[in-house]
N, C-alpha and C positions, 0 to 999 in steps of 0.2 A: 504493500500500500504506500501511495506517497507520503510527502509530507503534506501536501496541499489537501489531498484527500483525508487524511486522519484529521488534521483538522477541520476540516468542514464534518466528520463524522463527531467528535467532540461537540461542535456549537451546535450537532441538530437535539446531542443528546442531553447537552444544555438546556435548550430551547423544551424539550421535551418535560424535563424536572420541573422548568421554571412554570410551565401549561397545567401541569398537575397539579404541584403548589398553590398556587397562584386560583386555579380556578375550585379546585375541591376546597379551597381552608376556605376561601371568602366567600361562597355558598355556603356555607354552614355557619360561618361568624355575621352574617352579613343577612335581613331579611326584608321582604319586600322587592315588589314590582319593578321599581326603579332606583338601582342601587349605584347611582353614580358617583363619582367621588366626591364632588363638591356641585350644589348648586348652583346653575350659573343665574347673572341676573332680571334675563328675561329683559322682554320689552316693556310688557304689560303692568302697569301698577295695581298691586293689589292691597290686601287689607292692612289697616295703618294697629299697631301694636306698641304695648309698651317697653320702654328701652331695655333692653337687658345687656348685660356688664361684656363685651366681647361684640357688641353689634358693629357695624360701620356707624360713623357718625354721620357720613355723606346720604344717607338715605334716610336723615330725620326730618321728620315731617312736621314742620313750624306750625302749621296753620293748627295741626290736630293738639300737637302739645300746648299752643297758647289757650286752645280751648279747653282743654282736660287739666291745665295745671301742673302738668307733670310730664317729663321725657317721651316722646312718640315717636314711633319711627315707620316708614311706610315697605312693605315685602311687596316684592314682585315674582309675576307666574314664571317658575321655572323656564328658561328655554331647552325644550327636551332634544332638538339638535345642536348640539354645542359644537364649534371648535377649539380641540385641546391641541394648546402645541406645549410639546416639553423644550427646554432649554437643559441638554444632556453635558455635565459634565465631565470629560475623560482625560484630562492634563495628568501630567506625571507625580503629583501627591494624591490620589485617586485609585492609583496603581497600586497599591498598602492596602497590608492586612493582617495581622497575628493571632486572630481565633476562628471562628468558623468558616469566615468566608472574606473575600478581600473587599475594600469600598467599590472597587469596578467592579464587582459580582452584585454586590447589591444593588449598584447603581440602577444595571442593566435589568433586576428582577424590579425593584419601585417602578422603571417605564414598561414593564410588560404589566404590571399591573394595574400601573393608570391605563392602558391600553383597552385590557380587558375590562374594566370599569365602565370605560367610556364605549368601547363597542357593543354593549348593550342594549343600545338604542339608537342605532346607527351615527354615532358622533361622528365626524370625521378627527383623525390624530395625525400630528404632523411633529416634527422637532427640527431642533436649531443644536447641532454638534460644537461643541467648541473643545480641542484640546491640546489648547498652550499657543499653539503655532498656526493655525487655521479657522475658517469657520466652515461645518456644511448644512445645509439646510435640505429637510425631505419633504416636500409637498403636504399638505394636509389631507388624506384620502380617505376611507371608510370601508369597512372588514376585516375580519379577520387573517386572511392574506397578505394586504397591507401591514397591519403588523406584523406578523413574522417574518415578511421582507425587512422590517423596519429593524428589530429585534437581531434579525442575522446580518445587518449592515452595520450592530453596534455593536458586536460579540465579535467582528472582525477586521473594526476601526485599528486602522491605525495611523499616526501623526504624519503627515507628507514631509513636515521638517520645512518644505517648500516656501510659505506666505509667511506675512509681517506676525509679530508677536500678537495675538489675538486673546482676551480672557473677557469674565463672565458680562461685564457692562458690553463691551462689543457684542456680544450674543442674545443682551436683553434688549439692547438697540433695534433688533430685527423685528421684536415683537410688540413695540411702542409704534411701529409707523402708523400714519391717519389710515392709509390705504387696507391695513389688517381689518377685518370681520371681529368684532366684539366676541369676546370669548374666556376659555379659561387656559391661563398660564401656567407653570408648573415650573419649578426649577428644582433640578436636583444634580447637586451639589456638596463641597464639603467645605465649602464658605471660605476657603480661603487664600483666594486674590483678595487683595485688601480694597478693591473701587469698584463695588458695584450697587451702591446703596442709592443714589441718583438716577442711574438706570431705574431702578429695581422701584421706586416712586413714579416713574413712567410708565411703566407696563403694571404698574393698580390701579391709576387714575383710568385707566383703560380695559384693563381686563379681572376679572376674578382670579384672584392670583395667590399661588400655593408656594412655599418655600419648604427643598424636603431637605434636610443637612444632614447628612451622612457622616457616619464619626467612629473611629476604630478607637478599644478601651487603652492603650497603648499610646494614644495620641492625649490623654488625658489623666495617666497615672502610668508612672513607669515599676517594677518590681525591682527589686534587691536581688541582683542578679552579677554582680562583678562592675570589670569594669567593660564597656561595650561600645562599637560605632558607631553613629547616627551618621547617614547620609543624607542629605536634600534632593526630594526626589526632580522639582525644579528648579535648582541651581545646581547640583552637582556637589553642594560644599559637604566634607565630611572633617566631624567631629568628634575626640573618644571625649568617653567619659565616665564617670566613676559613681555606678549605684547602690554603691555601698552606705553613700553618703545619705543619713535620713535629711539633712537640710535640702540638699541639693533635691529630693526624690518632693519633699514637701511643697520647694519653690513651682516644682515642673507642676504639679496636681494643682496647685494656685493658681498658674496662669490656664491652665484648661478652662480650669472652671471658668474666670474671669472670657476666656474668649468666648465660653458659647452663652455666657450671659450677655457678652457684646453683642454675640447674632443675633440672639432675640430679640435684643432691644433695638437694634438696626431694620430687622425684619420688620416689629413692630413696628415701628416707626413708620416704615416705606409703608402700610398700610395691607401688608400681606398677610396670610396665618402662616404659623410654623408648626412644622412638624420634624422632632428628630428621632432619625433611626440610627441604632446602632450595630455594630456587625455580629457583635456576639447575644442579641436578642433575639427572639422571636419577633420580628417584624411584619408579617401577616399580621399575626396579632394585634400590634398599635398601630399598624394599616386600619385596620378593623374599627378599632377603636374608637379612631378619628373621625371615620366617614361616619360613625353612627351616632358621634358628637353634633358634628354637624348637621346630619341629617335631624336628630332632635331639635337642634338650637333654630332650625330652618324651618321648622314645624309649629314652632310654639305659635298661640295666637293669642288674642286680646282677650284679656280677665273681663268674665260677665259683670 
C-alpha cells in the first residue's frame, strides 16, 4: 500500500469514528425536533420577554421595558435555514496534544459536529481555513456529502508555506463583509494569536457568533517531571527547563489561568458566547450541554 493511500485509509477511518461519535452520543444527549447548535436570529420579531442575565442587550426592546418598568427584551423566529461558516483553526500550536487526543483532533471532530448539527435541517456549512501562512475558504453548501468533502479537506490540510503570514483576524475578516448572508459564525480555535478581538466585534455585530477555544491540560498546568524542553510550535524557539521547581510549576498554572480568563473576557466583550473544550474531557458531553443551555435560555418566555 502506499503512503498516499494508507493515508487516505486512516482519515476515512477517522472520518468514520468521528460519524459515530458524533452522531450516536448527540442523539441521545440531545432531544427534540430541531437540534441545532445555536439559534440563529431570524428575520421575524417575535415575542418581547423579560431580560434575563446572558441575553444580548442589542435586542432590548425600549418601548416594552418603558412600559412594564422593568428590562425587556424582544426574541425573534428562528431562521430554520441558516448559514454556518466555521473559521477552522490549524496553525502550528494547534498541532499539541498530551492526553487523549491532540487540539487538531478535536478541532476537526467540534466542525464535524457543528456540521452534523446544522445538517439537520438543511443548513448550508461553509468555512474559512487559516493556518499561520495562508487562508482557504470552502463555499457554503448543504448535505451530508459536503461535509465529508469538507471534513476530509481538513484531516488532510496542510500549510502551503507559500502566502503572507495570515492569523485568526484575517480569517474573521472574511466573514464580517456586507456582501455575507446573515448567519451563524463559529470559531474554533485555541485563542492564541494575540489580534483578533476587533475582528471578532465585527463578525457579532453581524452574525450569531460562537467562540469554541480548544485547550490541552499541559498548556495550563505542567507536572513535576524533571527537567524538560519546551518548543514553540510557531516560532520554533526552544526552551529547557526545570519542573522540579514548585514556584516555577505554580507561576506556569497562574498565567493559564489568567489567559483563558482573558479569552473570556475578550470573547465577552466582542459580544460572542464561549465555549471551552478541553482535550482530555468528554467533549460531546459539554457539546451537549451547551446546545441544551441555549436551547432553554432560547425558549424561555414572558412571566404570566
Amino acid at each position: 500500500m502506499t503512503t498516499t493511500a494508507l493515508g487516505d485509509e486512516r482519515t476515512r477511518e477517522l472520518l468514520r469514528r468521528l460519524e459515530l461519535d458524533v452522531e450516536r452520543r448527540l442523539d441521545g444527549l440531545l432531544q427534540g425536533d430541531y437540534r441545532g447548535l445555536v439559534n440563529g436570529r431570524g428575520a421575524e420579531p417575535g415575542e418581547a420577554r423579560e431580560y434575563q442575565p446572558g441575553d444580548d442587550i442589542r435586542r432590548m426592546d425600549w418601548n416594552v421595558t418603558a412600559r412594564m418598568a422593568s428590562p425587556h427584551v424582544r426574541d425573534t423566529i428562528a431562521d430554520r435555514e441558516l448559514e454556518t461558516t466555521v473559521v477552522v483553526d490549524l496553525s502550528p500550536s494547534v498541532d499539541f496534544g498530551t492526553t487523549v487526543r491532540r487540539k487538531s483532533e478535536l478541532v476537526l471532530a467540534i466542525v464535524a459536529a457543528i456540521g452534523m448539527l446544522t445538517d439537520r435541517t438543511g443548513n448550508r456549512l461553509g468555512a474559512v481555513v487559516v493556518d499561520g501562512s495562508d487562508l482557504t475558504e470552502f463555499r457554503a453548501r448543504t448535505g451530508r456529502r459536503n461535509l465529508l468533502a469538507l471534513l476530509q479537506r481538513l484531516a488532510t490540510h496542510a500549510p502551503s508555506g507559500a502566502g503572507a503570514s495570515a492569523g485568526l483576524a484575517d480569517a474573521l475578516r472574511r466573514l464580517s463583509s456586507p456582501s455575507r448572508r446573515r448567519g451563524l459564525a463559529v470559531l474554533v480555535s485555541d485563542l492564541l494569536d494575540p489580534n483578533w478581538d476587533d475582528a471578532l466585534k465585527a463578525v457579532s455585530r453581524r452574525h450569531e457568533t460562537l467562540v469554541v477555544e480548544v485547550v490541552d491540560p499541559r498548556e495550563l498546568e505542567l507536572p513535576n517531571v524533571g527537567v524538560i524542553e519546551l518548543r514553540d510550535r510557531e516560532t520554533g524557539a526552544v526552551r529547557e527547563i526545570d519542573t522540579r521547581s514548585r514556584k516555577l510549576r505554580d507561576r506556569y498554572a497562574a498565567a493559564g489561568r489568567e489567559r483563558l480568563a482573558d479569552h473570556a473576557r475578550r470573547v465577552r466583550e466582542a459580544g460572542a458566547d464561549h465555549l471551552v473544550l478541553r482535550t482530555s474531557d468528554d467533549w460531546v458531553l459539554e457539546l451537549a450541554r451547551f446546545v441544551d443551555q441555549r436551547r432553554r435560555r432560547a425558549g424561555r418566555r414572558p412571566h404570566p
